[in-house]
C-alpha positions as CSV (number, residue, x, y, z in Angstrom):
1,X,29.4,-17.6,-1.4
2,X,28.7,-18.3,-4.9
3,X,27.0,-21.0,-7.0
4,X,24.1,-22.6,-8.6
5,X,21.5,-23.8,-6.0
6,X,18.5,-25.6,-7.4
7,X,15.2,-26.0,-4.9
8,X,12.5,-28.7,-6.3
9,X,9.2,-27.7,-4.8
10,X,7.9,-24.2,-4.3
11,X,5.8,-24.7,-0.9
12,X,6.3,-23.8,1.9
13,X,9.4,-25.8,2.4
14,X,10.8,-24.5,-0.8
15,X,10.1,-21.2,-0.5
16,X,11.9,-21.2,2.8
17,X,15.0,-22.5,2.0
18,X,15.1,-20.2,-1.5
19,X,14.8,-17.1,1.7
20,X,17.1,-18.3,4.0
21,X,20.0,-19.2,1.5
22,X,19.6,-15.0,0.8
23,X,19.3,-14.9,4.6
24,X,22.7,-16.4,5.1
25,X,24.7,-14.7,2.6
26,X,24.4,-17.2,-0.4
27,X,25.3,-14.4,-3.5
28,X,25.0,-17.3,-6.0
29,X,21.9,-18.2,-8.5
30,X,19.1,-19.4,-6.7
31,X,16.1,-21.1,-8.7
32,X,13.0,-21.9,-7.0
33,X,11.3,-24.9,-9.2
34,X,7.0,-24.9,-8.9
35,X,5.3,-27.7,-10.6
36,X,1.9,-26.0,-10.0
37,X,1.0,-22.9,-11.4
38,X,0.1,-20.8,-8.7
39,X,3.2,-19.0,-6.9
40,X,4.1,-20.2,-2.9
41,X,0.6,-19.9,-1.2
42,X,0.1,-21.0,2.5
43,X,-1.9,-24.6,2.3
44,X,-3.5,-24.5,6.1
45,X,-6.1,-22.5,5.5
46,X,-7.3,-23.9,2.8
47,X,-9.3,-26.6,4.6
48,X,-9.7,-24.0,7.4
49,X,-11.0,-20.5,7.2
50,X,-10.5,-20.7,3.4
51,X,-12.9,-23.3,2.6
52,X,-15.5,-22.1,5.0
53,X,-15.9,-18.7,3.3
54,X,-13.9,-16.9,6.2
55,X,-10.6,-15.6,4.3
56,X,-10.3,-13.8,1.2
57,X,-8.0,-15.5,-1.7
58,X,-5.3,-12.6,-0.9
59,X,-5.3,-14.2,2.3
60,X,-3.3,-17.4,0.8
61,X,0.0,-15.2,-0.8
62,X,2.8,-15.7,1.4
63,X,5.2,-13.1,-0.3
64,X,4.4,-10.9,-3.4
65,X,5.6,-10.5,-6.8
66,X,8.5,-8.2,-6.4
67,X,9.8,-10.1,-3.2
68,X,11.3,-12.5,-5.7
69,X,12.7,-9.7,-8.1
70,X,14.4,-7.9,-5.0
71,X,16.1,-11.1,-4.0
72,X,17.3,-12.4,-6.9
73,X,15.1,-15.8,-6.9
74,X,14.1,-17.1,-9.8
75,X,10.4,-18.3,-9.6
76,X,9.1,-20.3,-12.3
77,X,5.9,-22.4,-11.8
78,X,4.5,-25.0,-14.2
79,X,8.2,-26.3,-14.0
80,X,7.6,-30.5,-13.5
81,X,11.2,-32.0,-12.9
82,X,11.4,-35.4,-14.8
83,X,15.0,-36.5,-13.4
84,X,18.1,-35.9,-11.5
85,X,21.2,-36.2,-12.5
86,X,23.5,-36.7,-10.0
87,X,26.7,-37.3,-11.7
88,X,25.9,-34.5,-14.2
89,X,24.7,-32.4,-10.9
90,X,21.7,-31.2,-13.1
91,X,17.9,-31.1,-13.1
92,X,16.0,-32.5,-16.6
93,X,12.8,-30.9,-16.7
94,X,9.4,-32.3,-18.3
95,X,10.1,-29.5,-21.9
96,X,13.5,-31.4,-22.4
97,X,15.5,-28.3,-20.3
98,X,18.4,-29.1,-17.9
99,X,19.5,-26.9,-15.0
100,X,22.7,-27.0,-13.4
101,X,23.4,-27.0,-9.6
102,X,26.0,-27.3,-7.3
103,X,23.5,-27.6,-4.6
104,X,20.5,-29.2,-5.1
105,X,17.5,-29.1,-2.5
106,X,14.3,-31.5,-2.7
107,X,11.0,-30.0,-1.2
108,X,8.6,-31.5,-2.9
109,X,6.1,-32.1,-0.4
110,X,3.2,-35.1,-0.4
111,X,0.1,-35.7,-2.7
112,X,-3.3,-37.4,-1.4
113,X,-3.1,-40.7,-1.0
114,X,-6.1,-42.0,-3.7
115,X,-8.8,-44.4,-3.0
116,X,-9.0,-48.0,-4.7
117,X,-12.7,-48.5,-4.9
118,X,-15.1,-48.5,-7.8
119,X,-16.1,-44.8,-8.1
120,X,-13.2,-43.2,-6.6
121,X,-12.8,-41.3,-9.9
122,X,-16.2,-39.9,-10.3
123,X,-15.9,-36.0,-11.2
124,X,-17.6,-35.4,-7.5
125,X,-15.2,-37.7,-5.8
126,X,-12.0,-35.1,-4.5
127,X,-9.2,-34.8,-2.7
128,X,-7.9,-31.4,-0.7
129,X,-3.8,-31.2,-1.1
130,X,-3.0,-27.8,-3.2
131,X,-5.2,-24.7,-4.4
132,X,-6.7,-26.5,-7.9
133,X,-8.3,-29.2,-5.2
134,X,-9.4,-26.5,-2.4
135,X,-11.3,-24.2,-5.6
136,X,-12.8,-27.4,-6.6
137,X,-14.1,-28.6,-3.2
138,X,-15.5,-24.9,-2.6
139,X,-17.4,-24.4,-6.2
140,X,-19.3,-27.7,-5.5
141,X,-19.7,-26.5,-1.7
142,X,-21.7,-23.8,-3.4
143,X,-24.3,-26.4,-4.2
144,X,-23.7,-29.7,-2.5
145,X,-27.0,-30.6,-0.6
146,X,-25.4,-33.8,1.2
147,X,-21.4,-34.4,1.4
148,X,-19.8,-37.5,2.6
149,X,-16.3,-37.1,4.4
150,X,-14.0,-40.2,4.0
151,X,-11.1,-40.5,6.9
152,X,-11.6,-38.9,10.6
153,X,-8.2,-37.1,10.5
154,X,-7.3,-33.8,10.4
155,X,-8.1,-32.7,6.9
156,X,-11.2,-34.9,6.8
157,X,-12.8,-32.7,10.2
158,X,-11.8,-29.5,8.7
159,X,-14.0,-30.3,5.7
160,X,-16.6,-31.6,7.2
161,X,-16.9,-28.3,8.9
162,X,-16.3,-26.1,6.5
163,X,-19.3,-28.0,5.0
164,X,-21.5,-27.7,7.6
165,X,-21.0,-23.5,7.8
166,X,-21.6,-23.2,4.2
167,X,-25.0,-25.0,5.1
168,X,-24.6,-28.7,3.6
169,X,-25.7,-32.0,5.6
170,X,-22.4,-34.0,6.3
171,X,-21.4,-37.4,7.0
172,X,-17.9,-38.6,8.6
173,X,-16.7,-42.3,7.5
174,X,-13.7,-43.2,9.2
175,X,-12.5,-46.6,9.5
176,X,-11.2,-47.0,12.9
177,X,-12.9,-46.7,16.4
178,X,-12.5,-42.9,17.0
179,X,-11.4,-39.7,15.0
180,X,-8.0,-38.7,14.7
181,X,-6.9,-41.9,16.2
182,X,-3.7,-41.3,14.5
183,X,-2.3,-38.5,15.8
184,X,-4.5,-37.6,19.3
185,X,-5.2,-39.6,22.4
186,X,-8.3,-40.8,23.4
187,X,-10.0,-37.4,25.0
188,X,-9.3,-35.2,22.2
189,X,-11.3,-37.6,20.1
190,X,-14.3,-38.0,22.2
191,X,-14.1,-33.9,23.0
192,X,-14.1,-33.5,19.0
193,X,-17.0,-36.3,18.5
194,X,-19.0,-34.4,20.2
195,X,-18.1,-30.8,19.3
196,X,-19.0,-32.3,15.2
197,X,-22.4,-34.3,16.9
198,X,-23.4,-31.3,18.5
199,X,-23.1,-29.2,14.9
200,X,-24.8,-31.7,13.8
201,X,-22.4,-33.7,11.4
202,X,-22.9,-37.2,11.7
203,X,-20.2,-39.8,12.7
204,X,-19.6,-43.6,11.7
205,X,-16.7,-45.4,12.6
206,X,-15.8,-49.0,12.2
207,X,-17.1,-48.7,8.5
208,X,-14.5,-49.5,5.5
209,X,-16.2,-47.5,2.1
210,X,-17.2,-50.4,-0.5
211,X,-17.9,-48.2,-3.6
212,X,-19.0,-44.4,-4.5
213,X,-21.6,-44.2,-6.9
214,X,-23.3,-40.9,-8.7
215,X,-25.5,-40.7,-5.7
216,X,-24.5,-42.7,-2.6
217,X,-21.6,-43.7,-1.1
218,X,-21.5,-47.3,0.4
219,X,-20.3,-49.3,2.8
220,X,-18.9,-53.0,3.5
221,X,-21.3,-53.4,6.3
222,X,-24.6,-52.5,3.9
223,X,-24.5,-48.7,4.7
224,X,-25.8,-46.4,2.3
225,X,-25.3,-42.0,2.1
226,X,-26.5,-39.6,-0.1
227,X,-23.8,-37.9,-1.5
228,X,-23.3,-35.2,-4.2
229,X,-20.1,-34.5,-2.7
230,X,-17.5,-36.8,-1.5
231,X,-14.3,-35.5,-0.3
232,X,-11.1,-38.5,0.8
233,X,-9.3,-37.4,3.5
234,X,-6.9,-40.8,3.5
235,X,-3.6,-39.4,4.6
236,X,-0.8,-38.4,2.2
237,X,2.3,-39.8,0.1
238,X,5.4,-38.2,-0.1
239,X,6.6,-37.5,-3.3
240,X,9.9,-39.3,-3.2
241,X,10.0,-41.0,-6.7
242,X,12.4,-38.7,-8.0
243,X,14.7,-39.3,-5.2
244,X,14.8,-42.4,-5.0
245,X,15.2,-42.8,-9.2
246,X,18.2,-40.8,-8.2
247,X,19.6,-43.6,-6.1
248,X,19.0,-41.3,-2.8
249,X,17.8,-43.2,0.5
250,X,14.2,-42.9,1.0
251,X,11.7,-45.0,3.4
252,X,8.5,-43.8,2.9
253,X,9.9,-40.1,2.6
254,X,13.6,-38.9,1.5
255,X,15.4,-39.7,4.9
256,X,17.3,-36.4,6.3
257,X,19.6,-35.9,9.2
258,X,18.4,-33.1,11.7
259,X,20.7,-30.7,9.3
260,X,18.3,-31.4,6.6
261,X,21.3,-33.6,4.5
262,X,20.1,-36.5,2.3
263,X,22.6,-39.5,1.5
264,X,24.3,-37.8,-1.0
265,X,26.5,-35.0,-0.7
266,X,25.2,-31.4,-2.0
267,X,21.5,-32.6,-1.7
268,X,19.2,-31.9,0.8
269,X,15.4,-32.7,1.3
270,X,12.9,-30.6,3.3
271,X,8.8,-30.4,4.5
272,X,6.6,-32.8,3.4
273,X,9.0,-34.8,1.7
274,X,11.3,-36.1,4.1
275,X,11.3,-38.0,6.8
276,X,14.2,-37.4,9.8
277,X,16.2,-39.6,11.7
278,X,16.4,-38.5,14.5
279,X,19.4,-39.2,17.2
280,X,17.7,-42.3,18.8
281,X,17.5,-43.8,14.5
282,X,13.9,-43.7,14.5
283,X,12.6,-42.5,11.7
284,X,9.9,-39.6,11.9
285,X,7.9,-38.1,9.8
286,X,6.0,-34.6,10.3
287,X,3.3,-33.1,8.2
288,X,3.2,-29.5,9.2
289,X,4.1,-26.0,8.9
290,X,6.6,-25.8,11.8
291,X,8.4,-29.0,10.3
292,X,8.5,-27.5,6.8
293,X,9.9,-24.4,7.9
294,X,12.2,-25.6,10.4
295,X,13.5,-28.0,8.6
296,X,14.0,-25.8,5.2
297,X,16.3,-23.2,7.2
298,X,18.3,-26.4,8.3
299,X,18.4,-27.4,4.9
300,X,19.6,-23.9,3.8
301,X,22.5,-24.1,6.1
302,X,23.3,-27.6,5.4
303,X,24.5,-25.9,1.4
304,X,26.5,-23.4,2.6
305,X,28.6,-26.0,4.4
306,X,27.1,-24.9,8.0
307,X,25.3,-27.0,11.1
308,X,21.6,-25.5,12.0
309,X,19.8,-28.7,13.3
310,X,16.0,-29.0,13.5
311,X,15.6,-29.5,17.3
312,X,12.7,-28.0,18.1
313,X,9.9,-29.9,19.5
314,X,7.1,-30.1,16.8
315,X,3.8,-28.3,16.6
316,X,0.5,-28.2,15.0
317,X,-2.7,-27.0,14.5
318,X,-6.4,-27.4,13.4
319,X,-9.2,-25.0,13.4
320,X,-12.7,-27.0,13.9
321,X,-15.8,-25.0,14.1
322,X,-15.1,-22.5,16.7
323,X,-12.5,-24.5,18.6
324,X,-9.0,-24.0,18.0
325,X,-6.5,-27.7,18.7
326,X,-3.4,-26.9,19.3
327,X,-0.2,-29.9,19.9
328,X,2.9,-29.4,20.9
329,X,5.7,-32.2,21.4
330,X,4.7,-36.0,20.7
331,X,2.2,-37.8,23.1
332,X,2.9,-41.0,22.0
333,X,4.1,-44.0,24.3
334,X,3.0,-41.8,27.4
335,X,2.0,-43.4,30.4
336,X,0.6,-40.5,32.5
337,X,-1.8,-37.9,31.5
338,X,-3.3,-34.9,33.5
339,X,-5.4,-31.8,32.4
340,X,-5.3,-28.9,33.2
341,X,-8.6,-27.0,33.0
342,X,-10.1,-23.4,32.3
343,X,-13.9,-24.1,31.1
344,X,-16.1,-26.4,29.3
345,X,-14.3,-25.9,26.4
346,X,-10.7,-24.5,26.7
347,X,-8.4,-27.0,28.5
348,X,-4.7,-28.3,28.1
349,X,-3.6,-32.1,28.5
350,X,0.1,-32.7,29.9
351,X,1.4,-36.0,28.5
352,X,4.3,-37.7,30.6
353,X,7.0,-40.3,30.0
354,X,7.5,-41.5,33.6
355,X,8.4,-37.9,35.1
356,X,9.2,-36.2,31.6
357,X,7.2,-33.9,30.0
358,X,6.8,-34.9,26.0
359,X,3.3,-33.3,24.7
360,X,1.1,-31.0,24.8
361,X,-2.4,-31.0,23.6
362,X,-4.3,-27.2,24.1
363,X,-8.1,-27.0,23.3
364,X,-8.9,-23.0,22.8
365,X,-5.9,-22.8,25.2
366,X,-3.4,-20.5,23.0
367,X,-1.1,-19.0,25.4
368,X,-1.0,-22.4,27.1
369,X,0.1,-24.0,24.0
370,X,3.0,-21.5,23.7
371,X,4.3,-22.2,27.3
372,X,4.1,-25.5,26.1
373,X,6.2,-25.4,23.0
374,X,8.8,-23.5,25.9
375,X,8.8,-25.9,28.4
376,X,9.4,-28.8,25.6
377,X,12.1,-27.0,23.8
378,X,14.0,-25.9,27.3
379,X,13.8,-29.7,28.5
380,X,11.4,-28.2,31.8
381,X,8.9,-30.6,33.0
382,X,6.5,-29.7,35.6
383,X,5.5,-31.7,38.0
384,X,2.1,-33.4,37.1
385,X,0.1,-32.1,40.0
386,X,1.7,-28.9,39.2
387,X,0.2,-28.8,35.9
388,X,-3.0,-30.6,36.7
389,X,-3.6,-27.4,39.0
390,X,-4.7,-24.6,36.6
391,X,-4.7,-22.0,39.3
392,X,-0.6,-22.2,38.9
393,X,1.2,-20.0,37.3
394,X,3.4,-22.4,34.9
395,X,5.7,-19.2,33.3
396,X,7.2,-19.5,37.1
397,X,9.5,-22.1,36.0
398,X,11.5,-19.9,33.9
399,X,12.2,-17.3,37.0
């Protein structure tokens, strides 16, 4: 199959789509569109491993140099996109250059969503979304004394972590009641308060920031920190702005099918910057590897004029200290929820819809968290007491 296929983001997402269209037998051009300078790097580990000194920068390539050469992609990075021309079927770029497409794919992923306060843009004030920012973070690690963490989620955790190896007092500032109150239940927030207390990283919730200064970082509610360091960890924005210029659908994210299709025919969206509809019509959005991959090889098929749905249930991952969180499937709206223990510090919750099965939630549990993903993906729910049990062997339910 021939043609012109453009690909707006080189991430993860990006990446994969630009290897899967080879994958499927796409012969045509294929040009793989980077607005940062750096070639496709893997982004987890950079608040991870990365950050805390554990992983060399080699660590970050996902494929080398002549992977692109041998497959006939055309890399180019520091290549910002200014508009889409849809009627014209052709990418303007920021130097005044136009590419044509026949098929144009969107993977432009999310940015860190900024903070309005007085002193947000003080030079020690960042935020951790590509390599530039994780370099950044880690010089000023190198001689940070005190660093003040803004937002309980994911990102925010890993940081403060990472911090703390690299030998730096650290503060957590997270405006609701408990961390990662977004995405975990109840439990995996009071295990992970205390995992941080106990490595000594001290916790506020409740407290809104009221202003960063050179020094300090304040509160609404009179709180003061010392600060030489202050990463926000607020959440993320998808970058949708050139979409939606385009006159594309977008809520909150470029809205894709589960074949990775946009509103428009020949245009699809993957990763970061989408967000699916899935069969029911709600609309979802998932920050993660799995997603971005999954959803990119949909996507790829979706060009050629084939059907490869994303149906697999999602999955993710963070690395605190020496504990290992691992989800699988959704746990929200459950209304039953059993664990399944193997120590003080390795254990699985099963979450339930009534009698169904619908998350996973594996502390230091790896091989756990794969049956997981299995038992999601084939529709299998074991009974709860089943599961609650952890001298059964689950992997009987495939037999």
């Amino acid at each position: 199959m021939s043609g012109q296929i453009v690909i707006v983001g080189a991430g993860q997402a990006g990446l994969q789509i630009a290897e899967s269209l080879r994958a499927e037998g796409f012969d045509g051009e294929v040009t793989l569109l980077g607005q940062e300078r750096h070639a496709p790097y893997q982004r987890p580990p950079l608040s991870k491993a990365w950050l805390a000194g554990e992983s060399a920068d080699d660590r970050l390539t996902i494929r080398a140099p002549d992977f692109f050469a041998a497959r006939k992609i055309d890399l180019r990075t520091g290549a910002e996109v200014e508009k889409i021309d849809i009627a014209g079927r052709k990418v303007v770029l920021a130097d005044g250059s136009a590419l044509s497409w026949t098929g144009l794919a969107l993977a432009t992923g999310a940015r860190a969503r900024r903070a309005d306060l007085p002193g947000a843009e003080l030079p020690h004030v960042r935020m951790l979304r590509d390599l530039d920012d994780a370099l950044e973070i880690s010089r000023r690690l190198n001689s940070a004394k005190h660093v003040a963490i803004v937002g309980g989620g994911f990102i925010g955790l890993e940081v403060a972590a990472a911090a703390r190896k690299r030998g730096c007092s650290t503060v957590v500032i997270e405006a609701l009641d408990r961390l990662m109150a977004r995405a975990t239940t109840g439990p995996i927030s009071a295990f992970f308060s205390a995992l941080h207390r106990a490595h000594r990283v001290e916790l506020h919730f409740g407290e809104q920031v009221a202003a960063i200064s050179e020094r300090n970082v304040t509160t609404v509610s009179g709180k003061s920190f010392p600060a030489d360091l202050v990463v926000l960890g607020i959440g993320a924005i998808p970058n949708d702005e050139l979409a939606a210029a385009a006159g594309l659908e977008v809520s909150r994210g470029i809205v894709v099918d589960v074949y990775g299709r946009t509103s428009r025919k020949n245009i699809v969206a993957a990763g970061d910057c989408a967000v699916l509809r899935c069969p029911d019509g709600v609309l979802r959005r998932f920050e993660n590897v799995h997603f971005a991959v999954e959803s990119a090889k949909a996507a790829a098929a979706a060009l050629l004029g084939r059907e490869k749905p994303f149906a697999s249930a999602p999955w993710f991952w963070s690395d605190q200290f020496d504990v290992k969180l691992q989800m699988a499937g959704l746990s929200d709206g459950h209304d039953l929820c059993v664990e399944r223990r193997a120590g003080d510090n390795a254990f699985s919750l099963f979450y339930y819809r009534g009698r169904q099965l619908i998350g996973v939630d594996s502390v230091n549990r790896p091989g756990e968290h794969l049956l997981a993903r299995k038992l999601l993906d084939a529709g299998l729910s074991p009974d709860p007491a089943l599961a609650a049990d952890s001298a059964q062997d689950l992997r009987l339910l495939f037999r």
